[in-house]
Every structure is written in C-alpha cells, then in structure tokens.
Phi, psi and omega in degrees: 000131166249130215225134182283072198302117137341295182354273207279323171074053137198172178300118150261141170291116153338121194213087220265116171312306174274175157264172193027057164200139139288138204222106162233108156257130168244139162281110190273183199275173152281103193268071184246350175196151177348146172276158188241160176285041173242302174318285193328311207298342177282303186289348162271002176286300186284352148316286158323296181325315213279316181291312194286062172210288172312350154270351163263359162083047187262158150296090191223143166259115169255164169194149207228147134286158168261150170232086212249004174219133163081018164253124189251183228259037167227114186309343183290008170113345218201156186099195196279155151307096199314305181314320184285311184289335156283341185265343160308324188255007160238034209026054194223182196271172188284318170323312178280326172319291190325297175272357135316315219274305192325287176343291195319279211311324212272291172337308178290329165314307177323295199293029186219347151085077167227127225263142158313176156275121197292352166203127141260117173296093219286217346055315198264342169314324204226053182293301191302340166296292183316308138007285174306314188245013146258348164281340175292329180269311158331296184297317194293334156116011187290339199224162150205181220246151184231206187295298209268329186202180190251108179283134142301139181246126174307318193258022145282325181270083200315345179228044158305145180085342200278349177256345178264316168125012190250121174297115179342280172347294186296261187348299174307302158332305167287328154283353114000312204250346170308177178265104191263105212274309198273125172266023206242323179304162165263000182218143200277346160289003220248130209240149170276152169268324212212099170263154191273180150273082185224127141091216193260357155236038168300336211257351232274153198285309170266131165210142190237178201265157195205174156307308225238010171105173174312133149158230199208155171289163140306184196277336210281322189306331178301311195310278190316285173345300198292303221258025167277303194285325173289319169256003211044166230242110325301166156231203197285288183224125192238151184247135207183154157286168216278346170249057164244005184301286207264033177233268168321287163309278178345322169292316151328274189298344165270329155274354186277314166308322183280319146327313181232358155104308201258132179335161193250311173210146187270326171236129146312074185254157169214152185249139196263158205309153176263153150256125160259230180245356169258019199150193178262147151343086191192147181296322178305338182262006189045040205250062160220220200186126174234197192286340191267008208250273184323315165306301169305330194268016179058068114253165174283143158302321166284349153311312194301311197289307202279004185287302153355276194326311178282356152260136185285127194334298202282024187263156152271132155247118184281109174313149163193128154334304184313289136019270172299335176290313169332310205254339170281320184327293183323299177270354171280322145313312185306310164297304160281001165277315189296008180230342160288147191312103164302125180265030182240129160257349180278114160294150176241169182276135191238049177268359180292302197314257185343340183289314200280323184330282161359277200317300186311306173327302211271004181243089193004080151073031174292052183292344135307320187286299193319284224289315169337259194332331173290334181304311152349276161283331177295354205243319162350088124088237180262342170290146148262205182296295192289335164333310208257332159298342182281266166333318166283334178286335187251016167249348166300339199267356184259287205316323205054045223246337194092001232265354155262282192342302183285005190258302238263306164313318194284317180296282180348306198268343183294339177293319207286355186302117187337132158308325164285333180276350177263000178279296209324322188275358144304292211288352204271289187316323203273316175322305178286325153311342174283312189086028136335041216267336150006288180315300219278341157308338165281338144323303202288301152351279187309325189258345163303301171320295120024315203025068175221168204233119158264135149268130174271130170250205158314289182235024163203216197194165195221161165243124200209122187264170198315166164260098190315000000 
C-alpha cells in the first residue's frame, strides 16, 4: 500500500511499526460551531483511509481530539478562546457550547456512514498530560516561561518548517515583518504551550493549577499530549487538513521531537479544500454550508459522501448546489443499476475486478478509479446478479455508501409504486417493443409530469421517482 507523505512529498510503502496494526491519529475539530462541509469532507478522507487499511487487513487504532480549550480566534497567540467567544454570544457556559457543537459534530459523522475513532479525546479530559510535556520542553531548554504565558522557542529547534517546506530563517523573517500585538515573545514564531490568567484572559472561564500559576493550554499541546500517550511515540500515521500544515502540525511536530527526541508520526497525510466559488470554505468569514443546511435543502448525506468519493483526497472541489444535485442524481443511478434485472444467471469470475479494485486502494487512496470500476461492473452485461452484489458488498466496505441497504429500500419503494402509474409505464414498455416511440414518449411525458422517471434496461424497465 502506498501513501502520499507530506513529510517527504512522495508516495511511500506503507511499513506499519508493529506488524499488521496501525497506530492513527486525526485532528478532530474545534467545538465552538458547527462543522461546515468543508471541515467533514477531511474526516471522510480519513474515514477512507481508515476502511481500505481495515481492507487490507490491517488492526487499526485510530484516535481523534476534540478540542474544547485554547484554540484562540488568532493562530498568532491572540484574540479570544473561540469557545469562550461563542458561549458569551450565546449566553451560555463554555462547557455547555462544547458539548452541543461536539454532539452536533459526532451526529454528522454518524450521517455521512463515517466509523467513530476508536477513542475520542476531549483537550480538556488531558490537561495534566500536557502539563507533564510542557515541563519536559521547559527542563530541555525548548521552552520559556514570560508574565503572561509558557512560549515555544521556535529557533531552538533547527528543523522547524520541514513539514510545510518553510525554511526556519525564513519562518522567523515572516513574523518579524507580522503585527506581533505579545511582545514577549523572543521569535514572532514562537507559538504558545500555557497561558497564564493574565491580562485579557484573567476572566477565562476554564483553568487549571500549573507550575507557571492558574491558567489553560494552548492549541497545539492537546494534539501531541493525546496522541503520544494514546499510541506512543512514533506511531503510523497521522491526518489533518491541508491548512493545518504550516501551523498546527508544524508545531506539533516540533514539540512532540524536541521533547522525546524522536518523530511524532513516520506518515503525514492531508486533505485538500472544499470550495465554494468565492473561496475556500470557512467560518470566520460566515462563508459555509453545513450537513443540516444540505439536509434541509432534501439531499442525502450519502449524496454528499459521494460527491467527496469523485474527486481525489489531495484534489481541491469546487462546491455548488448544482454539484450536489449532480452527484445524488449520480448515486441514485447507481443504486439502481445495481437493483436491476439481469438476464444473466450463471456467475462469473470477478477476481479482475478485485484486483484492479486493489490496485486503486492501494496507490494512495484512488477512490475516482475505485468508483469508475463499480460503475462498471454494475453496468457488465455479462455479470449476474449475485456477481454484482457480490462486488458491491466488498467495494462498499471502502465507499461507505449503504449501497445494498439502499438497492433494497429501492426494490421496497418500486413495489409501493401507485397502480396507474406503473400500468402507464407498462403500456409506455409494450410501445416501445412495437417501435411505437411517438406513443411512448408521450406516456413518458406524462409520467414526468407526474413525477415519475422510467430508466429503460435490458429486459425491463424501473420507475424511480423525480429529484426535486
């Protein structure tokens, strides 16, 4: 299997630290507002990722944080606690804001057919671990401590920049010419571990007791803490969007090595941006669209996934309503070529298929080639039935679409179909055996009107009603 590393900026064989088990971490959200479909399209790349490694017959621990403290509404150290600045504007305490969105958030996973994480980790659930690994960078000489907070010095540590491609020098040089409002720091790059009750986070609603006084972690330290103590130090693989590269990660990885010495994760993966046609996707500009928004407007949430499923994780996708209508039209085809009548009965061998299937799985995550061949094979012919129910149950355990569960529901509602409209669509099929095609397009009309759709097959035909 092969994986596209950041690190390295190429495909690597997968060489798993244990045999057969994988050690995976993701970066889960900030729970001050909703996830928008832009955040989600990252946790279903790693959802894939996490099924095709379990398809390959790997044992794999994933684990994710929440991040319910200390990311403030500036990646530079300043401004507010989001969490805090959302439960001031919605009067409520920051604990209950956390464990809403956090609901919110877990829910959408659930609609998007995305497997839990074998543990999720609140931030504030490990404080005393971070704790532990900001004193440990402090005794290493990694870290220091000023009035207001406990700073990383960025130019102790000689391979800063190395997960973005950004030269130290350079990194330093660009926060230099920033507007640095904390004056304290000794490098404009220099990210906080520890903020104190100091200062414009005197009042902050969560803080705990520390070496350096009362006060709360930073954003970067929860990551490295949880997932050091949950998988150990290195583990396999770790995941994120792609503009967590030159921040987050970066920082990560720079405090988890300078602590222990050692890597933090051997592969790096990221996923690229959701778009809409003004930009990239995002709350501070109140430019997003979330599952209940797609929901509401009568799409499916597996619509959603599949539109994901046609473009490749390291691709950018440009969003549109059109778009999503485009891609349920799309799976809602799918579903019914794979619920239509075969006139072939005999099975035949599809080890072609699974091979190429593989193949695609396995060259870091081509899941555009995967869906083609299911298009494919559903379309075959020469397949029967149990051929193709066969295929779809083992290219499903990657996609995650429901795609027998939903051929089944569909055979259910094609029974429930009104009696007049399927005599029409009889008398429309007997027209057409005739070459009557005049008649039956006007039958076809009529049942468009109607709101209903005939797909003509081989040797019948389905009634499958319109999308609004």
């Amino acid at each position: 299997m092969k994986l596209y590393n950041t690190l390295t900026r190429k495909k690597e064989n997968l060489a798993p630290i244990k045999k057969n088990q994988i050690g995976f971490y993701s970066c889960g959200p900030t729970v001050y507002n909703y996830a928008h479909i832009g955040n989600l399209r990252t946790y279903v790349f790693s959802d894939i990722l996490q099924r095709a490694l379990e398809y390959n017959r790997y044992k794999v621990k994933r684990v994710m944080n929440i991040t319910d403290v200390g990311h403030l509404t500036s990646d530079a150290d300043t401004g507010e606690d989001k969490v805090e600045k959302e439960a001031k504007k919605e009067r409520k305490t920051v604990w209950q804001v956390a464990k809403f969105y956090e609901k919110s958030f877990l829910n959408d996973l659930k609609d998007l057919n995305i497997i839990k994480p074998s543990k999720v980790i609140r931030a504030t659930e490990t404080v005393e671990d971070q704790i532990e690994l900001i004193k440990e960078l402090i005794k290493k000489k990694y870290a220091y401590e000023t009035d207001n907070a406990v700073y990383f010095d960025v130019s102790k540590f000689k391979k800063y920049g190395k997960l973005s491609g950004q030269n130290l020098d350079d990194k330093l040089t660009a926060a230099r010419d920033e507007v640095i409002q904390d004056k304290e720091k000794k490098n404009g790059a220099d990210f906080a571990l520890w903020f104190k009750l100091t200062g414009h986070h005197k009042d902050h609603a969560m803080h705990w007791l520390s070496p350096w006084g009362e006060g709360f972690p930073g954003w970067h330290i929860e990551c490295s803490a949880i997932a050091s103590k949950s998988l150990g130090q290195p583990f396999d693989i770790h995941t994120g969007g792609i503009d967590l590269i030159g921040t987050h990660h970066e920082n990560e990885i720079a405090q988890s090595e300078a602590a222990y010495g050692k890597p933090l994760a051997n592969i790096w993966m990221h996923g690229e941006f959701l778009n809409m046609h003004k930009g990239k996707m995002a709350k501070s500009s109140g430019s997003f669209i979330t599952m209940k928004d797609i929901k509401e407007k009568g799409f499916d949430a597996l619509a959603y996934r599949y539109l994901l499923l046609t473009a490749h994780y390291r691709t950018k996708i440009e969003f549109s309503w059109e778009s999503l209508k485009a891609s349920q039209n799309a799976y809602h085809n799918l579903i019914s070529e794979i619920s239509r009548k075969r006139p072939v009965k005999t099975g035949k061998n599809t080890t072609s298929y699974q091979k190429k299937f593989k193949q695609y799985i396995d060259d870091d995550l081509d899941i555009p080639k995967a869906l083609a061949l299911l298009w494919d094979a559903a379309k075959n012919k020469d397949l029967s039935q149990s051929n193709v129910d066969d295929l779809v149950k083992e290219f499903d355990e990657i996609f995650g679409l429901d795609l027998i569960k939903q051929s089944k529901k569909l055979s259910k509602e094609e029974s429930s179909i009104p009696q007049n409209i399927a005599k029409l669509a009889k008398e429309r099929w007997e027209l057409r055996q005739n070459r009557e095609f005049d008649k039956a397009d006007k039958i076809r009309l009529t049942l468009a009107n109607k709101g209903y759709e005939i797909e003509d097959q081989d040797a019948d035909f389905v009634i499958k009603k319109l999308i609004k």
